[in-house]
Every structure is written in structure tokens, then in C-alpha cells.
C-alpha positions in Angstrom: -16.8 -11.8 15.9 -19.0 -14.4 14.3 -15.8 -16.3 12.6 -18.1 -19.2 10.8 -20.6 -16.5 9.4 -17.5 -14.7 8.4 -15.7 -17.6 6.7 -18.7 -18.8 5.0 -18.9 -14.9 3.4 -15.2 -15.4 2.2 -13.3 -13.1 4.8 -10.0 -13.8 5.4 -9.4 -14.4 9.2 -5.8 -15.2 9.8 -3.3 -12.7 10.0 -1.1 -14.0 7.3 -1.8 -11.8 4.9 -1.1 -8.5 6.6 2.2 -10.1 8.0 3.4 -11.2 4.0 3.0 -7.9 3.3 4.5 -6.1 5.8 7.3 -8.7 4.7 7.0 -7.3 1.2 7.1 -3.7 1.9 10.1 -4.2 4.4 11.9 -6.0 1.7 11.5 -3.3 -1.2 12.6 -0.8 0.7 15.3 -2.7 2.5 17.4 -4.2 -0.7 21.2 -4.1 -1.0 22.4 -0.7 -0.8 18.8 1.0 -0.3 18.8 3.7 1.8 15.5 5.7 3.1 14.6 8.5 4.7 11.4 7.8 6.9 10.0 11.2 4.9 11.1 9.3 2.0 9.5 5.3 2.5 6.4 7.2 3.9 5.8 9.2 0.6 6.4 6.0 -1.5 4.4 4.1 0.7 1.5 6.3 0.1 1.9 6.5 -3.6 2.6 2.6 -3.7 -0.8 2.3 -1.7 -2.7 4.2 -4.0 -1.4 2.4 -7.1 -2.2 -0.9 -5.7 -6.0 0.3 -4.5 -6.3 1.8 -8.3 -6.9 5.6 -7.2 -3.6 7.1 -8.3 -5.1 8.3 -11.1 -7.8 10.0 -9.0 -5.7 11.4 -6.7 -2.7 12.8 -8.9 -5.7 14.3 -10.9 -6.7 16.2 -7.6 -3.5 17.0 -7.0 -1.4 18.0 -10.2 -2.4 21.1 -11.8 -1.2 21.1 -15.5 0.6 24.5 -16.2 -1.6 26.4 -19.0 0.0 26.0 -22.6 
């Protein structure tokens, strides 16, 4: 890896941001009297992931299918 090149293009190289949100995650789904199913944090991982990229919408539109009125 060419870490100057990749400094000076404004990539992040320290590991300090994957391991504060790791921190994050493990919090919300740790709190007082939280429980979890690993089914469970794994589903609201996904739909927590997809919030924070901003394709929810995209992909409960390719999901849901209204009932007809």
C-alpha cells in the first residue's frame, strides 16, 4: 500500500474508525436489559446498515410488495 499517495487522497488509514464503531454497534445492542437473538442483531444490523448507506428506501422498495387496494 502506497500510504503517502493514500493520505494525500484523503483515505483514512488507521483502524480507529472501524474499532469506534464496532464499539457503537456493541453498545446499542448491549444496553441495560437488552436482550438479542443473534437472528435478531443480525436482521437489525442489516437494516441499520442500509439506513446509514441511504439505500433503505431502495431496498424495502425491492422488497415490500404493497397489497392491491
Amino acid at each position: 500500500m502506497n500510504y503517502l499517495q493514500m493520505r494525500n487522497e484523503g483515505w483514512l488509514l488507521g483502524s480507529g474508525t472501524v474499532e469506534s464503531g464496532g464499539k457503537q454497534i456493541k453498545a446499542r445492542l448491549a444496553g441495560p436489559g437488552m436482550t438479542w437473538s443473534r437472528k435478531g442483531a443480525e436482521r437489525l444490523l442489516l437494516l441499520r446498515t442500509q439506513i446509514m448507506s441511504h439505500r433503505f428506501q431502495r431496498a424495502w422498495d425491492s422488497v415490500y410488495q404493497a397489497p392491491p387496494n
